[in-house]
KOLVOLUM-207372 format. One record per atom (N, C-alpha, C, O): x, z, y. Coordinates in steps of 0.02 Angstrom, whole numbers, plus 50000, padded with zeros to 5 digits. Atoms other than C-alpha are relative to their C-alpha. Example, Ala and Ser with C-alpha at 12.3 -4.5 7.8 and 13.67 -1.06 7.14 Angstrom:
residues 2
500455000049941/506155039049775/500455000050060/500975003350059/499584999749941/506845035749947/499615003750055/499865004550110/
END
This chain:
residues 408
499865005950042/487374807354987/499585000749936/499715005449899/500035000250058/486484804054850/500225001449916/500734998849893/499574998450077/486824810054661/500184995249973/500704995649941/499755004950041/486904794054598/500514997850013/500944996649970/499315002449985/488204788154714/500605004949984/501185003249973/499294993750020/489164807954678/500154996349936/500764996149927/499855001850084/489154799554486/500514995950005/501054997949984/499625003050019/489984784954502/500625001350030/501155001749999/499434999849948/491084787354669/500745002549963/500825007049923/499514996350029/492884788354636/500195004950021/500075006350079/499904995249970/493614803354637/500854999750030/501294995550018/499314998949961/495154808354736/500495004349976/500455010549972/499474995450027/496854811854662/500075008250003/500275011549955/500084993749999/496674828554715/499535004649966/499695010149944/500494995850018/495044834154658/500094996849910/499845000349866/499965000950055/495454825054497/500595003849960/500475005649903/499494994250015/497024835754461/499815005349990/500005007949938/500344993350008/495984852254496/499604998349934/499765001549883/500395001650066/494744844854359/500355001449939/500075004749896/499735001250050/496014842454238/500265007549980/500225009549922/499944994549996/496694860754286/499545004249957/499755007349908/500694997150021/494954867854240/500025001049927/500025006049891/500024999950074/494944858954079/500405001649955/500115001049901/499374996650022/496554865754006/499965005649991/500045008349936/500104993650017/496234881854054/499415003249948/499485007549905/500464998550054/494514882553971/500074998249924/499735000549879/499875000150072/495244875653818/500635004849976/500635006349916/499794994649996/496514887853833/499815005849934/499995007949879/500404992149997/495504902153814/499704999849925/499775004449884/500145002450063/494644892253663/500245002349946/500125006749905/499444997550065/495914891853553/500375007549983/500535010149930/499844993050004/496494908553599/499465006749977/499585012149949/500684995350068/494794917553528/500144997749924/500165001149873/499985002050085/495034907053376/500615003649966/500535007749921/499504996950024/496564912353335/500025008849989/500185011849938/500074994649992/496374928353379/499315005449937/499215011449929/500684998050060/494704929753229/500544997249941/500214996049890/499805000650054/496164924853106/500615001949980/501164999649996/499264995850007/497324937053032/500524995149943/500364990249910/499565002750047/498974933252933/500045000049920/500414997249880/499894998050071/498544939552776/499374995449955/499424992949899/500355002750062/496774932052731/500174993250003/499614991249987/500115007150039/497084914152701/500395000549921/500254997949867/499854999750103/498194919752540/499585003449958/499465001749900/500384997250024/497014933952517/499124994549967/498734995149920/500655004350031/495544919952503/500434993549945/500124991149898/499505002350076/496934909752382/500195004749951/500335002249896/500004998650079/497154923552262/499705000849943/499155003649949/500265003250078/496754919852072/499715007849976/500135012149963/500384993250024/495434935952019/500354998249931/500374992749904/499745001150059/496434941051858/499635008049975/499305011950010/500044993850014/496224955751750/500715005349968/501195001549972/499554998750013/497554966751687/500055006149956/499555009649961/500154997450033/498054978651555/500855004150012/501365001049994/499604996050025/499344994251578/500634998049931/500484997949871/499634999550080/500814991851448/500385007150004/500715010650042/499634991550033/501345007251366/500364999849939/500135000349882/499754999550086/502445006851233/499905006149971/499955011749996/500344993250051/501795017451074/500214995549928/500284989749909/499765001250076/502275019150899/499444994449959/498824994849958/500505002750026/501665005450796/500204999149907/500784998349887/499615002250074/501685002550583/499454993849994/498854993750005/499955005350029/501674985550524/499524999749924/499864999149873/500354998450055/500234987150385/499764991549965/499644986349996/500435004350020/499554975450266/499515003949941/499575009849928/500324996450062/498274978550115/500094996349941/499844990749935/500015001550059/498714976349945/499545001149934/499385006649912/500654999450045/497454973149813/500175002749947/500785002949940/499694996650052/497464982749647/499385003449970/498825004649993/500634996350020/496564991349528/500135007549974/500675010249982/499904992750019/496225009249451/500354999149917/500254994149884/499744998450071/497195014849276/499965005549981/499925010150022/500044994450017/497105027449167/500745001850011/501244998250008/499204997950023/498555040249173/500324999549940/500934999249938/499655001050075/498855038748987/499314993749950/498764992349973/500525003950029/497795027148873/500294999449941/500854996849945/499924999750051/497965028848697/499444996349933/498864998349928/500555001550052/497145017748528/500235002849936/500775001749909/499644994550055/497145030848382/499554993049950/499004990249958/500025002750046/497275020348229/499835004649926/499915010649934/499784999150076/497165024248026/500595000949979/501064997549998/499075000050017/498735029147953/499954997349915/500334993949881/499985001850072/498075027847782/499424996649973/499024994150012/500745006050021/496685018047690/499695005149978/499955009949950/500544995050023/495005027347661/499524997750032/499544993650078/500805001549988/493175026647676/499965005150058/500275010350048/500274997149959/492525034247836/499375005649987/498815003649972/500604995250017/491405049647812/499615000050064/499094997050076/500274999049927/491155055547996/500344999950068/500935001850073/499915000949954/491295052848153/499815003850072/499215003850085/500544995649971/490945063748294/499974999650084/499715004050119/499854999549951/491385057648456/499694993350031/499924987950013/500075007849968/490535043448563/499975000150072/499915005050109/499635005849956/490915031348696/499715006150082/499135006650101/500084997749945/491195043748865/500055007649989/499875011150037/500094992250006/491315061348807/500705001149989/501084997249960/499555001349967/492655068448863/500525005049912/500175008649876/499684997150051/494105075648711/500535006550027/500855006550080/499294997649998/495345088548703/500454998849950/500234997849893/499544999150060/497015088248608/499945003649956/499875009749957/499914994950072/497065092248438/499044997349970/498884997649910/500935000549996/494835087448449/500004995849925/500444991549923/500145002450046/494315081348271/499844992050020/499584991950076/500295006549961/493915062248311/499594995149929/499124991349941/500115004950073/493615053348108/500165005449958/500705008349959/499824999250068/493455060847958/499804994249924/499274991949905/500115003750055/493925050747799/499925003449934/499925009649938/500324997050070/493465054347601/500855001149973/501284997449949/499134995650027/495125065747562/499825002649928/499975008349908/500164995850069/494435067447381/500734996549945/500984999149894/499445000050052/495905057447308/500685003750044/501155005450007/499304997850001/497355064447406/499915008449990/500455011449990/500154992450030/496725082947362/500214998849928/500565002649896/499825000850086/496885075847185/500745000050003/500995004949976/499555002049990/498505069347227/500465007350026/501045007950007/499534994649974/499215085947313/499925007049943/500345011549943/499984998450051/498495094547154/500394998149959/500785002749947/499655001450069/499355087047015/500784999950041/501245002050007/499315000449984/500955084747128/500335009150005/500925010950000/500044990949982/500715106847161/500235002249906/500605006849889/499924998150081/500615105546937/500855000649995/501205005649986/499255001150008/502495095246938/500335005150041/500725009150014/499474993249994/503215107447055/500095005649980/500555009749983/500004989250033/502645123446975/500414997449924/500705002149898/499655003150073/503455112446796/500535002750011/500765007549980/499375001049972/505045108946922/500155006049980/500545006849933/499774991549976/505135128546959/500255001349929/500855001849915/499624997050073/505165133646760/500354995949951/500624997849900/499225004750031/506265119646701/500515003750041/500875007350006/499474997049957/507405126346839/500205006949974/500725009149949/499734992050017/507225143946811/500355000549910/500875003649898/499565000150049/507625140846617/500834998349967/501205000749924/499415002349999/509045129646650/500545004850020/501085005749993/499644992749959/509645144746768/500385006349926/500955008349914/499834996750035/509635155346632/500614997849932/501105001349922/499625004550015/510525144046520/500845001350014/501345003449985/499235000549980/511915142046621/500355007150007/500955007749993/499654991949984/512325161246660/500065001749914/500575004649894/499794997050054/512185164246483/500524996149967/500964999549940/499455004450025/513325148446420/500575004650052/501115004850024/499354999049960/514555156746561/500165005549978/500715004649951/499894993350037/514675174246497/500194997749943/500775000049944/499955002750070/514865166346317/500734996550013/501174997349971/499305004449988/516385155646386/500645006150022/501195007049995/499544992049976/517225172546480/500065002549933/500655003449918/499734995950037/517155180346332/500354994749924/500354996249864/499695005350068/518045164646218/499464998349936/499614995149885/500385001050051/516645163846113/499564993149979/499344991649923/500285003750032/515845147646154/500364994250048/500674995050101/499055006249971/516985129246192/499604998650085/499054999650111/500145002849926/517065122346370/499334993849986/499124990150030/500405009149977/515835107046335/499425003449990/498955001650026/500724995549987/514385120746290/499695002850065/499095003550078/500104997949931/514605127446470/499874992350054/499554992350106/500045006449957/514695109046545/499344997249983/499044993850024/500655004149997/513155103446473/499485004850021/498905003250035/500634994949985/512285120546509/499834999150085/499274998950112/500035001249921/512905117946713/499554990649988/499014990450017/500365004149959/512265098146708/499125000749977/498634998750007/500874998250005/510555103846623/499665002650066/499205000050097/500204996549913/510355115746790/500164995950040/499584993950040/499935003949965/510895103446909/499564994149988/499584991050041/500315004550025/509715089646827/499285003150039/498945000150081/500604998049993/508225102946840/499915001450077/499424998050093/499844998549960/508485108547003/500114994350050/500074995850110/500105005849947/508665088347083/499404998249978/499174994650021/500685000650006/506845086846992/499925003750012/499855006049955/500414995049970/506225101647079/500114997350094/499664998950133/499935001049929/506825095147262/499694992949971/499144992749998/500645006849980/505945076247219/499465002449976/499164997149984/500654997650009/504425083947168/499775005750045/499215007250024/499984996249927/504375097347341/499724992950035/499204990850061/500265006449941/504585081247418/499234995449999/498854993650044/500495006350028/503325069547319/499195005850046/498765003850085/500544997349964/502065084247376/499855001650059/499275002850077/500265000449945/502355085447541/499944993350031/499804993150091/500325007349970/502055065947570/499235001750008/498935000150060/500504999950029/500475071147496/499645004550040/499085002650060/500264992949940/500005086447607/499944995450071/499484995850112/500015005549927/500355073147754/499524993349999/499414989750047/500615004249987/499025061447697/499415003449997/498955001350033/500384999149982/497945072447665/499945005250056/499605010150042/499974999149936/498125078347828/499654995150054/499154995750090/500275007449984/498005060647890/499384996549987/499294990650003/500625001750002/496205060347835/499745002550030/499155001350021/500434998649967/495625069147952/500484999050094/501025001350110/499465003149978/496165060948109/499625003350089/499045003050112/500194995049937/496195071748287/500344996750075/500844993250071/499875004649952/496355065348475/500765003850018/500845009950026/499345000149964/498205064648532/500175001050072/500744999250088/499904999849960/497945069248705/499305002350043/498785001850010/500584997049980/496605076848834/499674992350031/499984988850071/500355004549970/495495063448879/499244996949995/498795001249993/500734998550014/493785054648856/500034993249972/500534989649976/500135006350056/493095039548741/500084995550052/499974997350110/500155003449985/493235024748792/499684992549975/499424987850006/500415004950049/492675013948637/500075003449938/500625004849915/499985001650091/492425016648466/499654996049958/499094993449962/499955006850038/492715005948331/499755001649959/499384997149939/500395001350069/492025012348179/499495003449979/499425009150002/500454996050028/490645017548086/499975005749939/500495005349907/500115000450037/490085027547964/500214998249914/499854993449925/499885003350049/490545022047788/500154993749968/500054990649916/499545005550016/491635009247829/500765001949967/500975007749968/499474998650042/493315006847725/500544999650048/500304997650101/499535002449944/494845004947833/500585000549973/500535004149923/499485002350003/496575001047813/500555000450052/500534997550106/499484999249949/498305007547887/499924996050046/499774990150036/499975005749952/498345000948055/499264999050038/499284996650095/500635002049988/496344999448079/499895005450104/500015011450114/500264997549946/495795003848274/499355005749978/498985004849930/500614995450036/494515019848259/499894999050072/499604993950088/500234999049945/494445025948452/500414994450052/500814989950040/499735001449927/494905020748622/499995005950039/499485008650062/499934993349940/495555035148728/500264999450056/500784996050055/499695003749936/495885034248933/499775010350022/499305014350020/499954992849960/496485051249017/499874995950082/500044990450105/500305000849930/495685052449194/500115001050054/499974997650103/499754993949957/496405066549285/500665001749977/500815004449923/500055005749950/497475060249371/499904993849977/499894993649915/500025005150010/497255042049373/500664995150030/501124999150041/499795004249981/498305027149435/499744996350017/499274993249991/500275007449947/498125015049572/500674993949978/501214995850001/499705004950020/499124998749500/499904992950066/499314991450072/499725004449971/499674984049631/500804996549992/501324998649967/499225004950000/501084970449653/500044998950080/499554997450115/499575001549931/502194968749823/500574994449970/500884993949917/499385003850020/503334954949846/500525003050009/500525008950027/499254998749998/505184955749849/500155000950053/500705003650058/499724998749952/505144956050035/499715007650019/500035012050048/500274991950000/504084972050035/500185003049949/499765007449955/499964996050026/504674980949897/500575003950022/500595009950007/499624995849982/506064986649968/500075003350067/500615005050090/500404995449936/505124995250132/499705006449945/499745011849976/500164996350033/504365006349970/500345005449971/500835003449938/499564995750025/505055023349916/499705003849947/499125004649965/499984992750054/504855037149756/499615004850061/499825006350117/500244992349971/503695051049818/499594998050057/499285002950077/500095001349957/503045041349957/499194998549988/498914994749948/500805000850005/501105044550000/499604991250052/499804988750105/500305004149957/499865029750055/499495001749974/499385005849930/500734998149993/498045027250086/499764994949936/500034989649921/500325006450035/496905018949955/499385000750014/499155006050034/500725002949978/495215011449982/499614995549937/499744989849918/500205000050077/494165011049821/499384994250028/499064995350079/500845004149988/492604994349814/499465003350012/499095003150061/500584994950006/491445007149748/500015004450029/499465006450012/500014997449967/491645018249845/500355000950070/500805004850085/499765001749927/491975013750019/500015006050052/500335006050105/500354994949965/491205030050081/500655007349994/500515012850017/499584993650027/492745042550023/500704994450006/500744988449994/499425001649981/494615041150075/500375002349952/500335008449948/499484997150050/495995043049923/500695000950024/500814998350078/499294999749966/497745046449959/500464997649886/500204997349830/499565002350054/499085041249807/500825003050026/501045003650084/499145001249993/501005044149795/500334997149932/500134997549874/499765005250025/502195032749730/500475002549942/501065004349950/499264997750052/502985037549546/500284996049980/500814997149950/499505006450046/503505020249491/499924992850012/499424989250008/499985006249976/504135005349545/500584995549952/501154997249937/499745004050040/504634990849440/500644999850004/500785000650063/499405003149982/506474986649422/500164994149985/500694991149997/499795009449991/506284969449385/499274995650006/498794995949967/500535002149988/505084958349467/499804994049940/500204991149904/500395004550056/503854947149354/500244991950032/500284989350087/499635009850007/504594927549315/499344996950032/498744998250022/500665002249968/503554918049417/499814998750071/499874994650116/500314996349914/502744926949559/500665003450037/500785003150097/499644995149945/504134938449601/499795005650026/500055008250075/500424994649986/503134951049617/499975004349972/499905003149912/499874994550026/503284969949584/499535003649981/499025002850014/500654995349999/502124982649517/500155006350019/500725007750002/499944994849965/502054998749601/499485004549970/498895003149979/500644996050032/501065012049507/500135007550056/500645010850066/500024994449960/500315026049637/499575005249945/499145002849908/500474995950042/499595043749540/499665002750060/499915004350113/500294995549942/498115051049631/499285003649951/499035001749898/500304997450048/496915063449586/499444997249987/499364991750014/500605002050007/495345060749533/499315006750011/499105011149973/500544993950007/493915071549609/499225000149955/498934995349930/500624996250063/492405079349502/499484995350041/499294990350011/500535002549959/491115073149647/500064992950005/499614989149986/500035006050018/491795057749665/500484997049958/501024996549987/499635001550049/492645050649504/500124993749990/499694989849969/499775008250013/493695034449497/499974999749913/500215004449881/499805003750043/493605025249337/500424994649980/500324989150006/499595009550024/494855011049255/499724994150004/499304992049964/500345005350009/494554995349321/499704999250045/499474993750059/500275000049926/493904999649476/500634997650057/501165000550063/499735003049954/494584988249616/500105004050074/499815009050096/500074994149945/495244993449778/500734995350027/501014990350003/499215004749959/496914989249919/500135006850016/499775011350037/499534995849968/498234999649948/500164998850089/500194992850105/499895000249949/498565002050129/500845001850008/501085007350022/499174998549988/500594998950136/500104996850065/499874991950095/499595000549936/501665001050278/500544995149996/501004997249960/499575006250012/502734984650285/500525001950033/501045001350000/499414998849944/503934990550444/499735005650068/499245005150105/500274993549951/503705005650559/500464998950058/501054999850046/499585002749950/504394999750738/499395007350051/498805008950055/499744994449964/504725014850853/499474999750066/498975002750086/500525002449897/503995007851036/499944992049990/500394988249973/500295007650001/502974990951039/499445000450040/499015004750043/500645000549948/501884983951170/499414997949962/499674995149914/500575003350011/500004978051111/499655000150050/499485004650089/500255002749950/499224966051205/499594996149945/499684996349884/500715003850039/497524954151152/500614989749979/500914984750000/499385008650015/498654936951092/499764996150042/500174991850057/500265006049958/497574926351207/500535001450069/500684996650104/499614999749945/498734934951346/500614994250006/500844990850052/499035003650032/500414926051262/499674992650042/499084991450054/499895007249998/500664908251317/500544997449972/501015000749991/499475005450020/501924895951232/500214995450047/499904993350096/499645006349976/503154883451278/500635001149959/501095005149958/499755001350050/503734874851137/500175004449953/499765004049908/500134997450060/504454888551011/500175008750064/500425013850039/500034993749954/504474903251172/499525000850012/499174996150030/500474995849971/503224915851208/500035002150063/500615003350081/499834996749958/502844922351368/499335002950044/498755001550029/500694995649963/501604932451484/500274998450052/500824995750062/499874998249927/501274935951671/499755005450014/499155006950005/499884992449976/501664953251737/499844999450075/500004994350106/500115000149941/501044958451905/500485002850035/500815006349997/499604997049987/502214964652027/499874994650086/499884988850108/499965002449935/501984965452202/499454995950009/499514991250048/500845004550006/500184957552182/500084993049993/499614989350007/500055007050044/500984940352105/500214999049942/500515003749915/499985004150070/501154930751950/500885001349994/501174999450045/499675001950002/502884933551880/500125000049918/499955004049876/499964999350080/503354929251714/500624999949962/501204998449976/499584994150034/504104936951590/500124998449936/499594999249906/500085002150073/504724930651403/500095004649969/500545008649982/500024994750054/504284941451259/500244996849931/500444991049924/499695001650089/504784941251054/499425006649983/499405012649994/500504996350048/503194945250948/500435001949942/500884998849915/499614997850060/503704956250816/499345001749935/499395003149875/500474999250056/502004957850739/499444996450002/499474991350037/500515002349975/500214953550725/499285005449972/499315006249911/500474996050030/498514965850693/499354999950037/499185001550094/500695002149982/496914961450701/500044992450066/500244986850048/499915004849961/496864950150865/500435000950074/500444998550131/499624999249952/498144958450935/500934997650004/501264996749952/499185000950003/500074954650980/500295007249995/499995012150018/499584995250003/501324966950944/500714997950015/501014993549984/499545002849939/502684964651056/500765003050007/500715009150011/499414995849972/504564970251092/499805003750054/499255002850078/500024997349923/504864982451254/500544995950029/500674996250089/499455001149951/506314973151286/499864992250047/500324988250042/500255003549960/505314959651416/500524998650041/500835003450065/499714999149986/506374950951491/499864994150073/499754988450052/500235007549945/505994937951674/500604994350012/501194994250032/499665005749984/506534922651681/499964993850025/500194988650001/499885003349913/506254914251856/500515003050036/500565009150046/499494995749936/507704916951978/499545000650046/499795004550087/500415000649941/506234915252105/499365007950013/499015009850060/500444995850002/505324930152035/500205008350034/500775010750026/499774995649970/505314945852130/500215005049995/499785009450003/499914995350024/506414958652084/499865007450018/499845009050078/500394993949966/505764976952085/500855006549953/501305006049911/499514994050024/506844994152060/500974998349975/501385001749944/499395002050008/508464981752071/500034999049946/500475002049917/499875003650059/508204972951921/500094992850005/499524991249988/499865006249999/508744953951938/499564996749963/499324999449913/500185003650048/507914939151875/500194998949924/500144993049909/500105001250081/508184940251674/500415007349988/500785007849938/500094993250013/508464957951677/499545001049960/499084997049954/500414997050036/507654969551555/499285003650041/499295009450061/500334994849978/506244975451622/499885008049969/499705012150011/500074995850026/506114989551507/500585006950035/500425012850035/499534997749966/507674996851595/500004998350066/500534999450094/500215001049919/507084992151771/499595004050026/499685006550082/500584993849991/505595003451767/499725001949956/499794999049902/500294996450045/504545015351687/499504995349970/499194991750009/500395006050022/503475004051551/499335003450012/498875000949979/500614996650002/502055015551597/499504995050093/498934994250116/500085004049927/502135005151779/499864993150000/499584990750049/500185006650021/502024987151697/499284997449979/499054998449923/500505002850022/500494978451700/499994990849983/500244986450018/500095007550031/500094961051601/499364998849988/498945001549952/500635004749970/498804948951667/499424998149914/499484992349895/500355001950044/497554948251508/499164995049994/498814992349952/500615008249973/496144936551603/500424997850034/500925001050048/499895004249972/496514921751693/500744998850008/500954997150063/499555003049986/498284918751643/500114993250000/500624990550019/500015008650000/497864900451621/499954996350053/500094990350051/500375001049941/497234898951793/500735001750045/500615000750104/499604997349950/498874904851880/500964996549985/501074992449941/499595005650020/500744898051886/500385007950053/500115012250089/499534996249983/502564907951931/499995001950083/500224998150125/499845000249921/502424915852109/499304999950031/499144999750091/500884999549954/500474916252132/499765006550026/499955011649997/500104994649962/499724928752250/499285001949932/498994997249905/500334998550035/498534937952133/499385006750019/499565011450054/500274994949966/497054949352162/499745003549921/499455001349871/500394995750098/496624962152001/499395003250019/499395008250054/500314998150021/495004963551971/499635006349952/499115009549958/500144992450022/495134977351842/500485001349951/500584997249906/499534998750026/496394985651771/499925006449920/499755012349918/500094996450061/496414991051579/500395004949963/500955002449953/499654996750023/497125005551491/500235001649925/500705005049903/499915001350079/496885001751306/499874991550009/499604988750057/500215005650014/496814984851240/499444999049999/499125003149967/500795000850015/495084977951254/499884995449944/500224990549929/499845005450069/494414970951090/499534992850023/499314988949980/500205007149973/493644955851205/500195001850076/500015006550112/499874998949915/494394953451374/499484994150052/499584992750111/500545003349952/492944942451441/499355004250016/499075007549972/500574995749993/491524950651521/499234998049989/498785002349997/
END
């Protein structure tokens, strides 16, 4: 027969049944390779979200800020004139350093020498008016014992001695005013320290009261700042911190705390806190030199840090996604701090999906911190934006410190 007629000819119920047989089975077989090239696991494995992730460890953290402030002298003293006089000499200028007791001004002591002279004449007078009066009276008293001379001879002989004798104590006195100015002309530094101005010259006149030096003790110095009212009372007596000088950025000071205001300034509210620290030879702070205290605001025990871009919001709640079991489950936190561009975090994490998968028999809004070791918790710090409660997740790379950029 011809092929053309095999083409069209109908075929016969029978041989068309076997046909259909055929084709069944060969599709069969089809589908059964295909299936057989596709396991159960990758189609989620080619759905999970590449994240990255970062170990949480809770570790001691302090709450720091820096307070600005400047350097002070430990003592600072302006020695004045006590008395009026012409300036002779002077011997001390601006930076050299003094000791107590150090000559600093001498003035023209030619009248109170006069003055402690002639007052030295009246007391040596005082003395032999006294001593005559003395005699006086012992002899009027013997003269009275023996009836010989009336009571009013002995009464005027005692107030003669008593007369001489209260002019011998104001004339003591009148001379030692006098010994004390001229004293006071020559005028000496009150404390160990070094110039920091002087005021006068030469054979100028001056007048009680007149500024001569400027004196600023060095060693030690003072570091001077203000804390508010909510930090001053995190601050203690005796208590060391770090300071960090402008000028010298290159050298680390330490301070401890001798004095803290007891009443804050009208206004601001704000306290002053004076730290003493030494001052070394090599490198020497001066007054006036700027600088920040490094205070400890709150010292929290165990706190997570994570990069803040991890956190997500909704509305006035924080929250992350923790891996577990290689998906997304999330977890609400309470920031307790903030440093540099990092979060500082409670341990007490707590999940809150019922849907999320509990591990070590901790329930949905369980603590995790009490579910497992926090050394076992990892939080998704790439691509939490990219992922949602319950996503199959694949970690890319897992971090053990905070990274200070988590993009690569």
């Amino acid at each position: 027969m011809p092929l053309s007629r095999l083409l069209v000819a109908p075929l016969r119920p029978a041989a068309l049944a076997a046909l259909c047989s055929v084709a069944l089975y060969l599709s069969s077989l089809a589908c059964g390779d295909a299936a057989a090239d596709i396991s159960p696991g990758d189609s989620e494995a080619e759905t999970a979200v590449p994240v990255e992730t970062l170990r949480l460890v809770p570790r001691p953290f302090d709450e720091r800020y820096a307070a600005p402030g400047v350097v002070e002298a430990d003592e600072r003293a302006t020695v004045a004139a006590e008395i009026a006089g012409r300036v002779l000499r002077v011997h001390l200028e601006i930076g050299e350093p003094v000791s107590r007791g150090t000559v600093l001004v001498e003035l023209d002591a030619r009248a109170q020498q006069a003055q402690v002279q002639r007052l030295e004449a009246d007391v040596a007078r005082a003395r032999t008016e006294l001593a005559w009066a003395q005699r006086d009276l012992e002899r009027q008293l013997r003269l009275f014992e023996d009836q010989v001379t009336a009571e009013q001879a002995r009464d005027a002989a005692q107030r003669a001695f008593d007369v001489a004798s209260d002019e011998l104590a104001a004339r003591e006195a009148d001379l030692a005013v006098a010994r004390v100015d001229l004293e006071r002309t020559t005028i000496r530094s009150p404390l160990d320290a070094r110039v920091a101005r002087r005021h006068v010259s030469p054979g100028e006149y001056v007048a009680p009261g007149t500024p001569l030096y400027d004196l600023v003790a060095t060693d030690p110095v003072k570091f001077v700042f203000s804390v508010s009212e909510r930090d001053v009372v995190s601050l203690n007596g005796g208590e060391e911190i770090e300071v960090e000088i402008d000028a010298r950025p290159e050298r680390a000071y330490r301070g401890t705390v001798v004095g803290i205001a007891p009443a804050g300034a009208e206004g601001t509210r704000t306290f002053r806190v004076e730290l003493r620290m030494e001052n070394p030879v090599d490198a020497p702070l001066l007054p006036g030199m700027a600088g920040r205290a490094d205070v400890v605001r709150r010292r929290h025990d165990s706190a997570y840090l994570v990069p803040e871009s991890a956190l997500l919001r909704e509305g006035d709640r924080s929250y992350l996604f923790l891996v577990r079991d290689g998906r997304a489950v999330r977890a609400e936190t309470r920031i307790v701090s903030q440093t540099a561009d990092l979060a500082v975090l409670s341990t007490d994490l707590v999940l809150t999906s019922e849907s999320a998968p509990a591990r070590d028999g901790a329930a949905a809004g369980a603590d995790l911190g009490s579910a497992a070791e926090p050394a076992e918790l990892q939080v998704v710090i790439l691509g939490q934006a990219a992922i949602a409660e319950g996503d199959a997740l694949r970690v890319r790379r897992v971090h053990d410190q905070p990274p200070s950029s988590v993009f690569d």
